[in-house]
C-alpha positions as CSV (number, residue, x, y, z in Angstrom):
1,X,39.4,-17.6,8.4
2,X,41.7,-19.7,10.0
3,X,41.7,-22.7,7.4
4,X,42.4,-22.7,3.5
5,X,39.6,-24.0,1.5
6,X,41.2,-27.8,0.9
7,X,41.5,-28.5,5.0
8,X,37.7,-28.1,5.8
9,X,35.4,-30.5,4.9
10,X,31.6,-30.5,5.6
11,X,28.6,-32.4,5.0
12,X,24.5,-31.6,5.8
13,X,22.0,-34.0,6.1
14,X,18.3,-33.2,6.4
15,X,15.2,-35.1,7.7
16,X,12.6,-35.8,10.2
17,X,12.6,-37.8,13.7
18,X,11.1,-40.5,14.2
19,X,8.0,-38.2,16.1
20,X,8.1,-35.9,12.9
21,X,10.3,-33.1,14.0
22,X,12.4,-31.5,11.3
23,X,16.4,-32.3,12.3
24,X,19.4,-30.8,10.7
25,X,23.1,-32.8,11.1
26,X,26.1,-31.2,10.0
27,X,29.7,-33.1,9.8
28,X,32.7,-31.3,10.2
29,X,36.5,-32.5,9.2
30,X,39.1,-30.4,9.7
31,X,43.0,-31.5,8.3
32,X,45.1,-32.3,11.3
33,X,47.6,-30.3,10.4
34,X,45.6,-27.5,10.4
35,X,44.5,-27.9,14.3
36,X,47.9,-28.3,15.6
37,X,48.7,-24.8,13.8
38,X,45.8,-23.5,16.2
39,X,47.4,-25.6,19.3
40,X,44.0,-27.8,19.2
41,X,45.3,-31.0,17.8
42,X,45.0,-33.8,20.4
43,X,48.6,-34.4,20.5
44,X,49.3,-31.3,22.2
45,X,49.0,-30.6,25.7
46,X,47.2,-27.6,25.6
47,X,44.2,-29.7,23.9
48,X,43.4,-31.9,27.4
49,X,40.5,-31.4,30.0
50,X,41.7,-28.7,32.3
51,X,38.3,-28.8,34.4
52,X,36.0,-31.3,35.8
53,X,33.0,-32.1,34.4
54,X,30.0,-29.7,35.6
55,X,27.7,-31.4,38.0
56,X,25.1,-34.2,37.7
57,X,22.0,-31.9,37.8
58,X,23.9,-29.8,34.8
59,X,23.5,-32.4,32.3
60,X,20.0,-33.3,33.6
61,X,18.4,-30.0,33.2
62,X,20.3,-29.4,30.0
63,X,18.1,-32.8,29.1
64,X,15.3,-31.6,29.9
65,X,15.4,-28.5,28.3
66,X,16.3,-30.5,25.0
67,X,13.2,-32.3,25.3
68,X,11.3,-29.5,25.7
69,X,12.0,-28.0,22.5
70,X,14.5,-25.5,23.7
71,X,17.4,-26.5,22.1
């Protein structure tokens, strides 16, 4: 693994929607310091949006496929 054991931090949390679906959230922290040894920190140029966004109809169907339980 590309991280020591004191620059990951993570947290679960557990419930249900508000229609009664199960949900899972996880909250991932990584140290800073430890990015930009992996050239991902935001300072670094290599970390900026290369591409342009996909199109409109990308996000919609990926919306509706959520809804629909795929996801």
């Amino acid at each position: 693994m590309p991280f020591a054991v004191d620059e990951v931090r993570y947290s679960q949390a557990c419930g249900r929607d508000a229609d009664g679906h199960p949900r899972a959230w996880i909250d991932i922290r990584i140290r800073a310091a430890a990015l930009r040894r992996l050239g991902l920190h935001p300072d670094q140029p290599t970390s900026v949006v290369t591409a342009p966004s996909p199109p409109g109809w990308w996000h919609a169907a990926a919306e509706r496929a959520r809804s629909r339980g795929k996801y």
